[in-house]
C-alpha positions as CSV (number, residue, x, y, z in Angstrom):
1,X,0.0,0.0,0.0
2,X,2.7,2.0,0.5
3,X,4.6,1.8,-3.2
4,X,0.6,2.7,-4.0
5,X,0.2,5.7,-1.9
6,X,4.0,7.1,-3.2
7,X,3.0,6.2,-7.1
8,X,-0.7,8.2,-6.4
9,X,1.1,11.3,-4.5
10,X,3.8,11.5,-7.5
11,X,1.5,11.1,-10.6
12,X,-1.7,12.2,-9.4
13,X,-3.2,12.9,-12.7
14,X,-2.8,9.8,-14.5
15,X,-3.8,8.0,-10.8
16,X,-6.9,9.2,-10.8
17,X,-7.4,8.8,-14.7
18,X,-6.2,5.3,-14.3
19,X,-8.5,4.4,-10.8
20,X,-11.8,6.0,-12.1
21,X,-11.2,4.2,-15.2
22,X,-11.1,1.2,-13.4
23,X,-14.3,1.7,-11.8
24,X,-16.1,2.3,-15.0
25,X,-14.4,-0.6,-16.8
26,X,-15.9,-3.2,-13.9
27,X,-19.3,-1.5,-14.1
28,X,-19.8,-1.7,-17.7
29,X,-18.4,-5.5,-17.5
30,X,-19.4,-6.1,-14.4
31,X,-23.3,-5.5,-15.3
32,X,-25.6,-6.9,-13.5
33,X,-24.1,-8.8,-10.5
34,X,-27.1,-10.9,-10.3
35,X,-29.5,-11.0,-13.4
36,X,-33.0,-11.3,-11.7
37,X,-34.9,-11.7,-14.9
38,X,-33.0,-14.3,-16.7
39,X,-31.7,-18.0,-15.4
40,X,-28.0,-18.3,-15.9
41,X,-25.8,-21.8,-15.3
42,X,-24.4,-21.6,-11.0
43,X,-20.7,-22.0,-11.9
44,X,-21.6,-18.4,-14.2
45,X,-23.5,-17.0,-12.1
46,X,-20.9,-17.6,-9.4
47,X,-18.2,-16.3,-11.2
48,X,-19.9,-13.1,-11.9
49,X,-21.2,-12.5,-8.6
50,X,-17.1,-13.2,-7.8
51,X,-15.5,-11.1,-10.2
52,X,-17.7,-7.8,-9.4
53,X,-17.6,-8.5,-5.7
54,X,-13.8,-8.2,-5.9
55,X,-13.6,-5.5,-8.3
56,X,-15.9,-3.5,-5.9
57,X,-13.0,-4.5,-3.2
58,X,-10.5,-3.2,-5.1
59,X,-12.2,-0.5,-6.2
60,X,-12.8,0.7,-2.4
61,X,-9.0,0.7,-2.3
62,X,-8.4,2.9,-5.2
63,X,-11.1,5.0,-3.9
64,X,-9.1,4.6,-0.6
65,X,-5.8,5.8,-2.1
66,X,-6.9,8.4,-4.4
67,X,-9.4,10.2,-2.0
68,X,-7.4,9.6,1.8
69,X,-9.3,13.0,3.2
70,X,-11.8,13.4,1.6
71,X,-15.6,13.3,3.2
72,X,-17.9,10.4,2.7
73,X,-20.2,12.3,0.2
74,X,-17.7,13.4,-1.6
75,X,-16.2,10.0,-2.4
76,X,-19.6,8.1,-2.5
77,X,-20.4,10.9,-5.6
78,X,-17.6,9.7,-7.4
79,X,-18.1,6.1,-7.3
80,X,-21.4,6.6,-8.0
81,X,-21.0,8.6,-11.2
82,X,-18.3,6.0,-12.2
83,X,-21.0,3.2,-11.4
84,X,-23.5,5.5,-14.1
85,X,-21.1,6.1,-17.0
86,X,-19.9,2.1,-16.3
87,X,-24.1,1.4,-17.0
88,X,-24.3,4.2,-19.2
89,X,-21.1,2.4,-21.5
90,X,-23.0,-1.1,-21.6
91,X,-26.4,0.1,-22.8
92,X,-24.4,1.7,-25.7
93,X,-22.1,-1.3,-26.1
94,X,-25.6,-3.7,-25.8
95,X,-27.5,-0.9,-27.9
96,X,-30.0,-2.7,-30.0
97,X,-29.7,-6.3,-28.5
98,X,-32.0,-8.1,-26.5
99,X,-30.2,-8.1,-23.9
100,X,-30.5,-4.6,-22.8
101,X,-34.6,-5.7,-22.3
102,X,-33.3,-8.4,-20.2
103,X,-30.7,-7.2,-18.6
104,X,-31.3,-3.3,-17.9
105,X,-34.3,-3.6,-15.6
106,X,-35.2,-1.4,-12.4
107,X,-34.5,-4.6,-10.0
108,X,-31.3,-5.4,-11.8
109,X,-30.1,-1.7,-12.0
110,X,-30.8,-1.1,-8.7
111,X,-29.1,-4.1,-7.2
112,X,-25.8,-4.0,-9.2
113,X,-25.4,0.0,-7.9
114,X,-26.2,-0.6,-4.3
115,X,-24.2,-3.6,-3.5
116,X,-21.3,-2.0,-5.9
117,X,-21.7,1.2,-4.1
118,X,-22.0,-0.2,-0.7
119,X,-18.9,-2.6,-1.0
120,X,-16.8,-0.3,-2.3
121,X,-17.6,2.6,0.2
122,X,-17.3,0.0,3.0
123,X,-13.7,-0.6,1.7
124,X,-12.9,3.2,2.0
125,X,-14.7,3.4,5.4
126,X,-12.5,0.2,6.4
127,X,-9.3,2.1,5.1
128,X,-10.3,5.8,6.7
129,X,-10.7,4.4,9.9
130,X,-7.0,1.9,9.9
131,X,-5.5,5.4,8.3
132,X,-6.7,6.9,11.7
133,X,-6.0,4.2,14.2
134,X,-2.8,4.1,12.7
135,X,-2.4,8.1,13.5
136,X,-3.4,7.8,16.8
137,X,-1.2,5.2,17.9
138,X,1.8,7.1,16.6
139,X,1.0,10.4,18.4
140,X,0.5,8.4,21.4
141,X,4.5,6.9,21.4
């Protein structure tokens, strides 16, 4: 985490070109964790469900490393617009197949950009609060 934090802090414009990038290339891949309209085979289902869960992990880190002070609304706006133009980049990849009927539905939308959203701002929460714990144990020694 360290190399990561002294990478971000010397090349912070192609860091954050490079982590929100990331968050828009798992949403628009990523899309929709769990299809509630359509049956898909377990071991795919799984390894979506897998994939997105730890791209939202990671993506809590980049969050975490590219936004260390700022506040929780702040960061949460971010992800979320990165979560839209990720959904907003598979409808226009999908645009005219069947699968947007199938796929981009209230339920499904919802659902991939809550769980996204809350598992990657749980990672930044996670990270703000070690960041602080950390702090305060070295000012007390």
């Amino acid at each position: 985490m360290e190399h990561f934090k002294a990478y971000v802090s010397k090349h912070r414009t192609i860091s954050y070109i490079l982590g929100i990038s990331f968050l828009v290339f798992i949403n628009c891949c990523g899309f929709p964790i769990l299809n509630l309209n359509k049956k898909w085979p377990l071991m795919i289902t799984a390894t979506q469900i897998y994939v997105v869960f730890a791209g939202a992990l990671f993506s809590g880190a980049i969050l975490a490393g590219l936004f260390p002070k700022k506040r929780f609304a702040a960061v949460a706006a971010v992800d979320f617009a990165a979560i839209a133009i990720g959904l907003v980049c598979r409808y226009l990849l999908e645009f005219g197949e069947v699968s947007n009927t199938y796929n981009f539905t209230l339920p499904n939308t919802l659902l991939h950009i809550g769980i996204f959203l809350a598992i990657s701002m749980l990672v930044w929460l996670t990270s703000g609060m070690k960041r602080i714990a950390n702090a305060n144990r070295s000012d007390n020694t």
